[in-house]
C-alpha positions, 0 to 999 in steps of 0.5 A: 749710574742711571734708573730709567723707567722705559715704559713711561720715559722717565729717570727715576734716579741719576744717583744710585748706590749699590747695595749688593754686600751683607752690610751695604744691604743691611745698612741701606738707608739708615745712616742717611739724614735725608733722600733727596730727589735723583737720588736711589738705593738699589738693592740685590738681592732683594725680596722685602725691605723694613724701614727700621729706624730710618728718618723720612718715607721713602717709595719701594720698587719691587723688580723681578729678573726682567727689571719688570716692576712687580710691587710698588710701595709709595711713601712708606714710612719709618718703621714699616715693613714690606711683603715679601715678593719671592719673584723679586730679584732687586729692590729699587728706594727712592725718595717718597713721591718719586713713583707719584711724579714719574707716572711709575706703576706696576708691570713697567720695565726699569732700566739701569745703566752705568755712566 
């Protein structure tokens, strides 16, 4: 699986998981030691996420039902949280800097496309 951002014709990611289950979402990232680049965790539904107990920063798209970028969190370290964004429908983690290099900013249409 493949995350593309069409609006600046940038891959954000060509390894994605899927978290779309109670405990995949509850899960998420926090088993994990470390993020590396091309890798993402795509959320759904999701409209807030928390970086709890999580080991490395990570950058947070918000998507709304159009796949628009509607929040855009960048480097947020462990131990945060995020708003809450009622009109998001997924949530696109990537490791921190990604949005920075990619050019990626708000009201940017995300692609997501399967092998």
């Amino acid at each position: 699986m493949y995350i593309v951002n069409t609006s600046a014709g940038m891959v954000l990611a060509n390894k994605v998981k899927v978290a779309d289950k109670w405990l995949t979402r509850l899960v998420g990232l926090l088993n994990r030691k470390n993020f590396f680049a091309g890798e993402a965790l795509l959320i759904k539904p999701c409209k807030g996420v928390h970086t709890c107990f999580m080991r490395f920063p990570i950058d947070v798209l918000f998507l709304d039902m159009n796949n628009a970028i509607i929040g855009i969190y960048k480097n947020l370290p462990p131990f945060r949280c995020t708003k809450v964004f009622s009109r998001a429908f997924q949530v696109v983690e990537l490791p921190a800097g990604t949005v920075e290099k990619t050019g990626t900013k708000l009201g940017d249409k995300i692609t997501i496309e399967s092998n």
